[in-house]
N, C-alpha and C positions, 0 to 999 in steps of 0.2 A: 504494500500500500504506500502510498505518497502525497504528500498535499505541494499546492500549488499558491504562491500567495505572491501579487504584486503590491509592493510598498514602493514608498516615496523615488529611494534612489538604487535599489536592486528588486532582482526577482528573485523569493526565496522559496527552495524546494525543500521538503522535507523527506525522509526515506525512512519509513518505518520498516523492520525487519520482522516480519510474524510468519511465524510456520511450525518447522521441525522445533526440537526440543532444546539446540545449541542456537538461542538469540542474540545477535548485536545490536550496540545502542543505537540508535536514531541518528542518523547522520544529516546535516543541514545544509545543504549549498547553498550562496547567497552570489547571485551574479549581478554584479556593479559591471559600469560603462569599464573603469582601465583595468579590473581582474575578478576573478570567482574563488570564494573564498570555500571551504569543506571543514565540516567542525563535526568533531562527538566525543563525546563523553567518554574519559577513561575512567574504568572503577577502581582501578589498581591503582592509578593517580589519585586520583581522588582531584580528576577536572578536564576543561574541557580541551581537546588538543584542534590547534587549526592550522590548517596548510594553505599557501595561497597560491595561486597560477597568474601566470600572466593571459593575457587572449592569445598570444602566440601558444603558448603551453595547451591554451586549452583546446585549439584549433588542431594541433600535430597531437593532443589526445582523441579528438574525436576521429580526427582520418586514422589513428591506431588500432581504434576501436573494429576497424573492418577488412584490417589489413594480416594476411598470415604473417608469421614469425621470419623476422628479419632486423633490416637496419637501414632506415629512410631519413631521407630530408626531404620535406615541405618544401615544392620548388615557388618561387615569392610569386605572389598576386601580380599580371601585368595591368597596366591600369592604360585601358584603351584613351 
């Protein structure tokens, strides 16, 4: 499951993890214009841990995302 929420100056995704009997915490993406941010909760920490992307990173993660196992570069946007 997942919610979907537009606020002022990103879009924030939620990712609930429900199923089998091994659950993870709630992971939250929040996509701003200059990067997208990825946050959840450690219990062993005891807090929240965040990773940020740039839109580059997150551009050469989504073409990742559909590409077999290798070693790419993103060839740059031509701009007509």
């Amino acid at each position: 499951m997942f919610t979907i929420e537009h606020d002022f100056d990103a879009t924030v995704i939620t990712l609930v993890d429900e199923g089998s009997p091994h659950l993870e915490e709630d992971v939250t993406i929040q996509a701003f214009e200059e990067c997208v941010t990825i946050e959840q909760y450690d219990p062993r920490r005891d807090e929240v841990v965040k990773i940020v992307l740039s839109m580059a990173q997150v551009n050469e993660l989504a073409a990742a995302l559909n590409l077999p196992e290798g070693i790419y570069r993103l060839a740059p946007r031509r701009k007509d």
